[in-house]
Each structure stands twice: as C-alpha cells, then as structure tokens.
TORGU-249976 format. One line per field, with one value per residue (C-alpha): x, y, z negated. Coordinates in Angstrom, 2 decimals, padded with zeros to 5 digits, always signed. Each point is the difference from the previous one (the first is absolute). Layout:
xx	X_...
yy	Y_...
zz	Z_...
This chain:
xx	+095.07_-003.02_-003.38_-002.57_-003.79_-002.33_-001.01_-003.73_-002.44_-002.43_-003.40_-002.59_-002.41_+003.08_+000.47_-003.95_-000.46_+000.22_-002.42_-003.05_-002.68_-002.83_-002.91_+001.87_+001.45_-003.73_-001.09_+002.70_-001.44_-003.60_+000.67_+002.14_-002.75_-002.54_+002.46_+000.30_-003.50_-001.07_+002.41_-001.08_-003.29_+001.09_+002.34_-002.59_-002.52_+002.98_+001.11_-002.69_+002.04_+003.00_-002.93_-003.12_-002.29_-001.28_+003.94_+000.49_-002.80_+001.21_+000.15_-001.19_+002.84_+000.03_+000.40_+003.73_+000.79_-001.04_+003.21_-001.36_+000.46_+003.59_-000.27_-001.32_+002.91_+001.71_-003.49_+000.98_+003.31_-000.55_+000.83_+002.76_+001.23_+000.50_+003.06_+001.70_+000.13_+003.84_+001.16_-000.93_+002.94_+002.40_-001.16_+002.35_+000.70_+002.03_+001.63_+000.90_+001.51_+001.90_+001.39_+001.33_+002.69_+003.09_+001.72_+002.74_-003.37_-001.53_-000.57_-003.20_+000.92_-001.39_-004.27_-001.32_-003.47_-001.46_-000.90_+003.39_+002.09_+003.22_+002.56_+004.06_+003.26_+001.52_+003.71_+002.40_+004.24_+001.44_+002.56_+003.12_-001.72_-001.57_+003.23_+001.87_-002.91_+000.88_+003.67_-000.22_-002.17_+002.42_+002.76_-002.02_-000.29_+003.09_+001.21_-002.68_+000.60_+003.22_-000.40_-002.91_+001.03_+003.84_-001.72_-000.77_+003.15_+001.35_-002.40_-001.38_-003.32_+000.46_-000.91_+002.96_-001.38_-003.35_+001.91_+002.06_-003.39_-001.52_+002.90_-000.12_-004.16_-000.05_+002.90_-001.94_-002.92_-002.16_-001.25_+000.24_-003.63_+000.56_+003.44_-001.08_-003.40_+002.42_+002.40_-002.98_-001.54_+003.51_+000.70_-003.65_+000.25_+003.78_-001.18_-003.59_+002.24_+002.62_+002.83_+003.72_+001.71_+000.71_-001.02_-003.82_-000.50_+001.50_-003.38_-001.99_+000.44_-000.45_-003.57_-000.69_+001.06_-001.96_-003.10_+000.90_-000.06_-002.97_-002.62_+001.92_-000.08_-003.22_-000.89_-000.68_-003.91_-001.12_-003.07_-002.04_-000.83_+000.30_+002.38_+001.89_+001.52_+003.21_+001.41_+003.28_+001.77_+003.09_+002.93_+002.44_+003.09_-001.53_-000.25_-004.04_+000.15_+002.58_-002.68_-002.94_+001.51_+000.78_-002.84_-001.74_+001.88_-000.52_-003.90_+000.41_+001.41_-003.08_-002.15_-000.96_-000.37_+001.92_-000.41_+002.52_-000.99_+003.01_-001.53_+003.40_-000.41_+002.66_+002.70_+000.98_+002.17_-002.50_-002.73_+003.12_+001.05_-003.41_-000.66_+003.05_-001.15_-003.38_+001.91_+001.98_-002.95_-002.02_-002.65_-001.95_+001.23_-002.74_+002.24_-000.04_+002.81_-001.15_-003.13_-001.93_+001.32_-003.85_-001.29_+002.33_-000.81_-003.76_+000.27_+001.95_-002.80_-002.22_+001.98_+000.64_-003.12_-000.88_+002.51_-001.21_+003.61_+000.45_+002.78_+001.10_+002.32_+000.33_+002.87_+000.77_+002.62_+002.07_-000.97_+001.82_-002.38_+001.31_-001.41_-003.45_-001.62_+001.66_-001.58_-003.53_+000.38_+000.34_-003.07_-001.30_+000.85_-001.61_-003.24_+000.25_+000.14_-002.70_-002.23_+001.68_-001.18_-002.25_+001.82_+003.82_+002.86_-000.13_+003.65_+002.34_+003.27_+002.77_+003.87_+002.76_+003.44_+001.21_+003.59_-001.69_-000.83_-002.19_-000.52_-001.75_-002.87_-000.61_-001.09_-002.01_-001.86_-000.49_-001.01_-002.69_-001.48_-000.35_-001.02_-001.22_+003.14_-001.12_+003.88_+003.11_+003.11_+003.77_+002.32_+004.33_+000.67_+002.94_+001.43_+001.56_-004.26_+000.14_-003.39_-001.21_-002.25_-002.40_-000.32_-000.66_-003.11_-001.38_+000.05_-001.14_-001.83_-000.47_-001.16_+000.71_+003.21_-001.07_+003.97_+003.41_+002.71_+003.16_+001.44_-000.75_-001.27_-003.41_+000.38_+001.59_-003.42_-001.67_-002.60_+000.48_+000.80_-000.13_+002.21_+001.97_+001.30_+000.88_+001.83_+001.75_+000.82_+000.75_+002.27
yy	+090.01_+000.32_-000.47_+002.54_-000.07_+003.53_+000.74_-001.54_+001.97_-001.34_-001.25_+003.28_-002.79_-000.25_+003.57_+000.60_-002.78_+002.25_-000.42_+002.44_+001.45_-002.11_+002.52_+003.28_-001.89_-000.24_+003.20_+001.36_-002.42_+001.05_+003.86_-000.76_-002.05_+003.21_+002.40_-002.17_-000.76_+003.83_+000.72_-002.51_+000.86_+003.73_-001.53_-002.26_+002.54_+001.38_-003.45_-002.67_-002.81_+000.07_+000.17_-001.26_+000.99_-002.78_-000.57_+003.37_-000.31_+000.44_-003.30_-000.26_+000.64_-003.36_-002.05_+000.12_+002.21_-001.46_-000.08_+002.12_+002.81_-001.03_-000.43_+004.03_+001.30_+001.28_+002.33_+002.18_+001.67_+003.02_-001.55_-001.28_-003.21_-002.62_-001.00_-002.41_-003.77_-001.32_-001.67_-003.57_-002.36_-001.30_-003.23_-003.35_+000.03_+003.28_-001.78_-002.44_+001.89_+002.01_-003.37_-000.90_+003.29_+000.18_+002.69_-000.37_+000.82_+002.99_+001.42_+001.60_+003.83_+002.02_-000.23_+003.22_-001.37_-003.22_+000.60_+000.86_-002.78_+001.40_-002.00_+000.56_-002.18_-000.97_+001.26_-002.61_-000.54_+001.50_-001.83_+000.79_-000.89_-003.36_-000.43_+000.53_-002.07_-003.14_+000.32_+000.43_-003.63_-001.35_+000.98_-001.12_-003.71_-000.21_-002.76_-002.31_+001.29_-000.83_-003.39_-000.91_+001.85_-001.30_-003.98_+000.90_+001.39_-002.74_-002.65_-003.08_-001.49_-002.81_-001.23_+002.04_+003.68_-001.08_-001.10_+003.25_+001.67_-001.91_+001.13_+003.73_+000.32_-002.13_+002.66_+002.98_-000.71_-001.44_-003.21_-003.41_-000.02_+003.30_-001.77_-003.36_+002.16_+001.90_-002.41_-002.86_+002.64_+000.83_-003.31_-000.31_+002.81_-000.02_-003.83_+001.42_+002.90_-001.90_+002.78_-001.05_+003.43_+000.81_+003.77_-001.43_-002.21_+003.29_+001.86_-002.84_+000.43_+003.65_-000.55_-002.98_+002.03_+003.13_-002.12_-001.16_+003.67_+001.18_-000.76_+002.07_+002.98_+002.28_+003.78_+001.31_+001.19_+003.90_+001.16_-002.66_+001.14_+004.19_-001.02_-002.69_-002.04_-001.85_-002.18_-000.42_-002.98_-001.45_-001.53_+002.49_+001.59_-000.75_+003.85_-000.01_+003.38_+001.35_-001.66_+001.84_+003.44_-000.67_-001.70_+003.56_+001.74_-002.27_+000.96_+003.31_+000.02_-001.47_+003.32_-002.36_+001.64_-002.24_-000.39_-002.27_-002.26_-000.34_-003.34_-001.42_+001.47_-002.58_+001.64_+003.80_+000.24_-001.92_+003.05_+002.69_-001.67_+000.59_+003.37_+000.90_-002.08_+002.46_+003.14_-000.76_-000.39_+002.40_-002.58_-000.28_-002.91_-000.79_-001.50_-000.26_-000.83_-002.69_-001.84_-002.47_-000.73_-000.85_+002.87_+002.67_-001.67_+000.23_+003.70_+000.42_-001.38_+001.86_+003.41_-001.29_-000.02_+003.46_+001.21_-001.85_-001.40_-002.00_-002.37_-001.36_-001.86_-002.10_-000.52_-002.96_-001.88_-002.45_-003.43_-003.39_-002.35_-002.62_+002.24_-000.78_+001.95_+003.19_-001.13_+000.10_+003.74_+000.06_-001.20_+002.12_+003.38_-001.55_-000.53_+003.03_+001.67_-001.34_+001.18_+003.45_-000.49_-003.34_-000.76_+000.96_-001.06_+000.28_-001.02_-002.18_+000.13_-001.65_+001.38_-002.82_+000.14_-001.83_-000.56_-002.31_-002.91_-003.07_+001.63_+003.43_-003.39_-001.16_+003.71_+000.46_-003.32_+000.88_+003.38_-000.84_-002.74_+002.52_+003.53_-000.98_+001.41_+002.23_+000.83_-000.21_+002.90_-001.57_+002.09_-000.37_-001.20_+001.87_-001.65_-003.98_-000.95_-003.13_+001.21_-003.43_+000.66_+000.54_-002.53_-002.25_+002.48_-000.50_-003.54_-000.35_+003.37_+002.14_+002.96_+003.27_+001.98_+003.43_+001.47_-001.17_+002.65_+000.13_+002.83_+002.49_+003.06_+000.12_-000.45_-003.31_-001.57_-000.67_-002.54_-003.44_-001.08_-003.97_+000.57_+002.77_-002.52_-002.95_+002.32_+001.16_-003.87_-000.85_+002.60
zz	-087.73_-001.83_+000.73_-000.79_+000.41_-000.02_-003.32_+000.22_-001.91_-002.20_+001.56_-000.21_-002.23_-002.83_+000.03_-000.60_-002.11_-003.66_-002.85_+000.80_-001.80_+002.23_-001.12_+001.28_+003.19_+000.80_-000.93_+002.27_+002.95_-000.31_-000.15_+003.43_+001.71_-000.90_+000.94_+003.30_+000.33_+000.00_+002.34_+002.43_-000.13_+000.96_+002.65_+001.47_+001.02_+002.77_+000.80_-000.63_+002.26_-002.49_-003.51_+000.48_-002.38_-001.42_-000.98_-001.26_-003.00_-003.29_-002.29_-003.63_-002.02_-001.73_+003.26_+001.49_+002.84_+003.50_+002.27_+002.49_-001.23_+000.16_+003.24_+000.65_-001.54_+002.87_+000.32_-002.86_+001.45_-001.67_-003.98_-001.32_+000.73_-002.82_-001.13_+002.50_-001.03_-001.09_+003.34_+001.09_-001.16_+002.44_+001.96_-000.88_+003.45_-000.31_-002.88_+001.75_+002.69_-002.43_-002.02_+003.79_-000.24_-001.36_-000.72_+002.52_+002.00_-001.61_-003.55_-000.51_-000.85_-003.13_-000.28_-000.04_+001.53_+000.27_+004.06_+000.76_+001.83_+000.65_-000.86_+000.66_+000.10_-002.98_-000.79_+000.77_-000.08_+002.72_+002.15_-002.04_-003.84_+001.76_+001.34_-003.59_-001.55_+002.18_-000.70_-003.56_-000.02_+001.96_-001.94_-003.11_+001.52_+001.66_-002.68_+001.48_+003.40_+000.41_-001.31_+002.56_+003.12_-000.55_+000.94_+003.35_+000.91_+002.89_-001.81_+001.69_-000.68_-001.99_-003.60_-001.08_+001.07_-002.10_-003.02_-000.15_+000.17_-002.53_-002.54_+001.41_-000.93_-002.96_-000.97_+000.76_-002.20_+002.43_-002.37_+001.43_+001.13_+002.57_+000.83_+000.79_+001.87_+002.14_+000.90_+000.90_+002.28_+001.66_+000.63_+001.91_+001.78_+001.34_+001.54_+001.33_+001.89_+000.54_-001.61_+000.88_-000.85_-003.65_+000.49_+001.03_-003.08_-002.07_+001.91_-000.73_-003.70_-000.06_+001.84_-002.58_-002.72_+000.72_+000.47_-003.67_-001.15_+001.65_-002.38_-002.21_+002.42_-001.40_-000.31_-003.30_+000.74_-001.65_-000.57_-000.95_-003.09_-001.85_-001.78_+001.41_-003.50_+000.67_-003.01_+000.19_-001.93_-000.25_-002.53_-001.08_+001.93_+003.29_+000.81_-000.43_-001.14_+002.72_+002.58_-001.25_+000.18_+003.44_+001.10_-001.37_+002.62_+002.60_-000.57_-000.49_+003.50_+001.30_-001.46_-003.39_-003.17_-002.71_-004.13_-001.64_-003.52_-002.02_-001.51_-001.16_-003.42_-001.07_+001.16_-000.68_+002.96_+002.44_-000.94_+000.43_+003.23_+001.28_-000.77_+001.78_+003.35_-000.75_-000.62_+003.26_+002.03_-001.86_-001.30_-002.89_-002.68_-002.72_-002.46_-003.96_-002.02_-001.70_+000.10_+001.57_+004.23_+000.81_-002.12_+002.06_+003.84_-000.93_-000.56_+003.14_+002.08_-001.54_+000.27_+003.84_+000.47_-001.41_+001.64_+003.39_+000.63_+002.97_-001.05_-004.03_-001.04_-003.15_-001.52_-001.95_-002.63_+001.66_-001.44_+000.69_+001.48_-002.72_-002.84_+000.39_-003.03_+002.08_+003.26_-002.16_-000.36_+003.31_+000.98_-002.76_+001.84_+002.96_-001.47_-001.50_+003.23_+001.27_-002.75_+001.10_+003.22_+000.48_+004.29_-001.32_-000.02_+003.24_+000.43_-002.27_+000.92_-001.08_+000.12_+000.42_+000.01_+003.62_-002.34_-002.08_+002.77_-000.86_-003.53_+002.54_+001.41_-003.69_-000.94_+002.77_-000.80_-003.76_+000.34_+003.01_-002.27_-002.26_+001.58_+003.49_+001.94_+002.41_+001.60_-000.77_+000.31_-000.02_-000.95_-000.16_+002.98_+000.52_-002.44_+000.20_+001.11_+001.90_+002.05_+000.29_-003.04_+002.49_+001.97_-003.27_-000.97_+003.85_-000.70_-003.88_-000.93_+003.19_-001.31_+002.19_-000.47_+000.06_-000.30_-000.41_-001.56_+000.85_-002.41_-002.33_+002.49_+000.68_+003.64_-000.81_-000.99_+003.55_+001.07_+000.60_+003.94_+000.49_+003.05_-001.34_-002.99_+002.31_+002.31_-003.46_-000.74_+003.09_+001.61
C-alpha cells in the first residue's frame, strides 16, 4: 500500500523567524531581565545557594541581560510563567525512522499534539476484496497467461521451449531487450541448478521475472510536505481523469484531506468529468472555464494551502509526446508550481494506457525527459493489455508503479505488487 511518514512540523527557528521590530523586541527583553532581576534579589535573601548576590544585582539598562537571571527563574513560583517556547523540531534520526515504515506497517493517526505518538493500523482489503482484486488481474491478463503457461504444459528443455517463449514475451509487450534479458538469465540459471522438469524452469521464470519488476514495486510517501502537489500528466483517453478521482478516495481512506485542479481547461468535458469525481467524493475542484491551465493549478496551491490540505492534485491536458510545443506548456505548469510553492511538485505522475504496448514505453520516456516522472499509474488492463509493458519500463525507464487499474470502480485501482503481476502472467 502506501507509505506514509508523520506530518513533521516545522523547525521552532522557521516558525520564529518573522520580520520584528528589533527596538521593541529589546525593550520587551530589558523590562523582563528587571522584572527578573528584582525578583531575584527578593528571592535570594531566603535562598542565597540558588542567587547569590553578587548575581542578583541589577544591570544598567543599556547592557543586555546577564543569563543568570535566567537561570533563577524557577525562584519566582509565585508569577506567571512566560509563554512556552514552540517545540524543538524533530531530530533526522526520527525521520529517518519514519521514512523506514510503510504503510502496510502503520499510518500515523490524526495530530492533535506534537508530543503525542500514537499511531494505529492502516485500513486494508479484507480477504474476500484481495481475493476479488487478484482474480480480476488475472482475468485481465489471462490473454498473455494462457499463451505463456500453455509452453510448459508436458514441455522438454530444449531450444524449442525457449523459442516458444521468446515469441510468447516479445508478444506480450515485453520489448526485445527484457526478452532477450529474461531468456539469457533462464538459460543460466536452469544449467547453474541443473532444472530437468518443465514445471521448475516455469518457477524459475516467475522468480526472474519478479526480480525484473521489483524496482518498480514503491509506496506512494504522504506527508512530506502541507500540501502534498501531485501533477498528473498524460496523452488523451488514457483515463487520467478517472485515475485521479479515485486516487482521491484512495487518500481519503487514509484520513487525507484532498483538493482537485481541473487544469485541463482545453476540454469542457475533462473539467465536468472532474467535478463529478469531486462531487462524488465530496472534494473541492478549483476549476475555471476557460483560462490559462498554469494560471488555475497556481491558485489551487495556494487555496490548498490556506485551506491546510493534506493532499492536491493537478489535473492536466493530455498532450502527445510528438507535439512538442504542447509538451512546453507542460513544463510551464510545472514551473509554475513551483513558484506556488518553491519544493512542489512533489509528485509527477504519468497515466498510460497498458492497451497501447511499445507506444505506453515511448510516453513514459518523453514525458520523463520532460517533467521529471516521479511514478507512473497503468490503467485498462482488463481490457486486451498484454502486461508485458512492464517488464520493458523495468528495463528502459524504471520508474515506480504506484497503481495498476483494472476497471472503472474505485476499488479496481490498487497498488502495484511485483509478485502479484507475475503470478497474474504466469498462472
């Protein structure tokens, strides 16, 4: 699932560091150190161990308080006490250890106070929707499936079993680089282990091809940033849109407050389509109907960050990778969010459509050049998808696969499981 972080606060010296008149911040610190200073010099004639005298003496009031009398404020219990100081900021090594959970681990619950640690388990699919999930992915790659798992039936290892599966992966979309990868690492390992059953070089692939996957394997990571600003990109018809109305439930299920940009101002329908994901969800969509796409995301950011919104979301026109004055106002909305907020985006994503095959790697490659892909969602493939779409990205762009869709309800959008999607293509 996801991976989630506690909400770090903002180091005490950021909060304090705000323009100040210097003149009446010093003021303020000499009437203190008098007040302080008298009452120490009351305080020390009952306990002269905790202020000696000579400490206790009141300085001219053009010198800078002493720190002792910081020291004897514990004396005076009777006044008020000042205004506690914002709290220390959290230590990188408590970053760290928080970057090391995932959220199959814990998700940190609702802040009320920065002291408070407790943290609970995330919600999760129960057996029968995990269960449905894994046989609506198999049914989705069954195509491929059938066409690998039917080589091993009564096979014999020869030159003839790695032919048919040459044919079978450069069919599924693999790319001849991942098929010539998979099948020179097969042939190694079935001599190293010495494999004589056709059943045991079928498990040797599955472990080769999972290893493949793996790098592709990653948690989306919350609350690094207040609010976290995901760009999402992609050419048209590739369900972008569907995807970001139900990633915005997926993160809403995982207590995250959501605001959608409807930043394809292109399109009438893209902008409707979104404010009925929002209405469905009950989420706020900062659209405009027509306009500049850069000029509308920058006033979601900033109304996200009014609004202290944990997640939002950018929508964005779909743009072939072959029209390269579009891609430029791509990159435009980007830098525009970064003026918005100087750290963000702090997630590019990029939708693809696992029908399209070797056209789905050239996308990913144009759009990366061009945005800095942070992840990448594939959608349809419940469709005629080949599924070995994939194992061309692990070899020529790995960038992480954050979720793979399988259909058009929202709990048919689930993470991405390297071993989950070989079991899928392998049977």
């Amino acid at each position: 699932m996801f991976s989630f972080f506690k909400r770090f606060k903002k180091p005490a010296d950021e909060l304090l560091d705000m323009p100040q008149d210097e003149s009446v911040e010093a003021a303020e610190d000499e009437e203190i150190s008098e007040a302080e200073l008298e009452r120490q010099a009351l305080a020390a004639n009952a306990l002269p161990e905790q202020a000696p005298a000579e400490e206790a003496k009141p300085q001219p009031r053009a010198e800078p308080a002493p720190a002792a009398p910081e020291a004897a404020k514990p004396v005076a219990s009777e006044t008020p006490a000042a205004p506690a100081a914002p709290a220390a900021p959290r230590t990188e090594e408590s970053k760290e250890y928080w970057q090391g959970r995932t959220s199959s681990q814990w998700l940190r619950a609702p802040e009320t106070d920065q002291a408070s640690e407790e943290i609970v388990p995330p919600p999760a699919l129960d057996a029968a929707a995990k269960k449905s999930w894994l046989s609506r992915l198999r049914h989705g790659l069954s195509k491929t499936s059938n066409n690998l798992t039917g080589i091993f039936v009564s096979a014999k290892i020869d030159e003839d079993l790695y032919e048919e599966l040459e044919t079978a992966l450069l069919m599924s979309d693999a790319g001849v680089d991942a098929t010539e990868f998979l099948l020179e690492s097969l042939r190694e390992k079935v001599r190293a282990e010495r494999l004589t059953d056709a059943s045991q070089v079928k498990a040797a692939l599955r472990e080769l091809l999972i290893d493949l996957l793996r790098p592709l394997e990653k948690s989306l990571m919350l609350g690094r940033a207040q609010p976290l600003v995901m760009m999402i990109a992609g050419v048209n018809g590739v369900g972008k849109t569907t995807s970001i109305g139900k990633l915005a439930k997926h993160l809403q299920h995982f207590n995250q407050s959501v605001l959608l940009a409807a930043g394809d101002t292109f399109r009438a329908a893209a902008r409707e389509q979104l404010t009925v994901w929002g209405e469905r969800n009950n989420v706020t969509v900062i659209a405009q109907e027509s306009g500049d796409a850069a000029a509308v995301i920058y006033d979601a950011v900033g109304a996200a960050r009014a609004r202290k919104i944990d997640v939002m979301m950018a929508d964005t026109a779909g743009r072939l990778p072959t029209q390269l004055h579009l891609m430029e106002e791509l990159r435009k909305v980007r830098r525009v969010i970064a003026k918005a907020m100087p750290d963000a985006p702090h997630e590019v994503l990029l939708v693809i459509d696992a029908n399209t095959g070797q056209n789905a790697l050239a996308q990913v490659k144009a759009f990366d050049d061009a945005l800095g892909l942070t992840g990448l969602v594939v959608t349809k493939l419940d469709g005629t998808a080949k599924g070995g779409i994939l194992a061309a990205i692990a070899r020529q762009r790995p960038i992480p696969v954050y979720f793979i869709g399988v259909g058009e309800k929202v709990e048919d959008l689930q993470p991405f499981s390297a071993e989950e999607f070989a079991d899928a293509l392998l049977g």
